[in-house]
C-alpha distance (Angstrom), angle and dihedral (degrees) to the residues before:
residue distance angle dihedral
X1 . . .
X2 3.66 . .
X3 3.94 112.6 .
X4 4.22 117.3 -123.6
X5 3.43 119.8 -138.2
X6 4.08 127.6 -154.7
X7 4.09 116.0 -152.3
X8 3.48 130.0 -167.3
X9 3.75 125.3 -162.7
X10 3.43 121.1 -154.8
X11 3.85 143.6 -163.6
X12 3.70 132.8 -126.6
X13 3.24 98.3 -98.1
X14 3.74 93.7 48.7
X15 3.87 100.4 -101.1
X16 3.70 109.9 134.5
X17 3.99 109.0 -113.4
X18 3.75 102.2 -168.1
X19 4.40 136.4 -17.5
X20 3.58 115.8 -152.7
X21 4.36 134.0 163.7
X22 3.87 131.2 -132.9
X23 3.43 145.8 155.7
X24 3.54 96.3 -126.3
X25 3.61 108.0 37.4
X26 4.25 98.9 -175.4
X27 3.97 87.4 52.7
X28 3.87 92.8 49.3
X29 3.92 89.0 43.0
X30 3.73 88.1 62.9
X31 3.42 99.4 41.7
X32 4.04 84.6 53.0
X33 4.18 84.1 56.3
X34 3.92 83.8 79.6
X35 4.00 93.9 51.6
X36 3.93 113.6 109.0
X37 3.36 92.3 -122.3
X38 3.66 98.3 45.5
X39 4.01 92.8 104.8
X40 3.91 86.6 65.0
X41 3.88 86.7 66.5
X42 3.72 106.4 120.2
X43 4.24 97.0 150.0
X44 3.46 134.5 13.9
X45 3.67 125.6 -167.2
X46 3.74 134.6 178.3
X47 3.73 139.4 -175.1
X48 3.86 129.8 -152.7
X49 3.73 116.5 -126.1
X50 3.92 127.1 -171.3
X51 3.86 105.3 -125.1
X52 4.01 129.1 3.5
X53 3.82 93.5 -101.3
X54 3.46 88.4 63.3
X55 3.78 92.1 51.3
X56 3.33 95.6 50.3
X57 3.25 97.3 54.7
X58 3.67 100.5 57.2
X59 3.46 92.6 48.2
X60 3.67 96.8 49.0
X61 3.77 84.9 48.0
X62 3.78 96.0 39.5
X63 4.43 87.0 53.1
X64 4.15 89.2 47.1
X65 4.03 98.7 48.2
X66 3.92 91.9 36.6
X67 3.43 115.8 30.2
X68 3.96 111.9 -150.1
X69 3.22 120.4 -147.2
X70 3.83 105.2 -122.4
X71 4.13 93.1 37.2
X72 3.38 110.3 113.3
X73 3.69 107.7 -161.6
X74 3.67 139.6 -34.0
X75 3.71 139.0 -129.2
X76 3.48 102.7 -116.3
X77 4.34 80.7 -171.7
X78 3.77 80.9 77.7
X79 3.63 100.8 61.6
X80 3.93 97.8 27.1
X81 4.22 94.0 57.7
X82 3.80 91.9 51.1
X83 3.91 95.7 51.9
């Protein structure tokens, strides 16, 4: 099984810009280079997570309780079939 992996971008002054999951975090990363917003990188942290359900729930949950500036939506399906 492949391990999932959630990132978080952040801004300079701390605020978190934009959460997002893969399973291959340094290809995503570069792909992200491209985003419009992707000069407003100051941070970027990610955590390891054993399967992709997992993954997707913290970032679904991570996007509803924080709000990131440059996430569109979430899928609320995420959080609501794991409780």
């Amino acid at each position: 099984m492949i391990p999932s992996f959630v990132y978080r971008h952040y801004g300079a002054d701390g605020g978190l810009l934009y959460v997002g999951m893969t399973a291959y975090p340094k290809k995503r990363q570069a792909q992200h280079k491209h985003s419009p917003w992707a000069s407003q990188v100051a941070r970027v942290e990610t955590t390891e997570h054993a399967t992709q359900d997992d993954a997707a729930f913290v970032e679904a949950w991570t996007i509803f309780k924080s709000r990131p500036k440059f996430n569109r939506s979430v899928s609320l399906w995420r959080i609501a079939k794991r409780l």
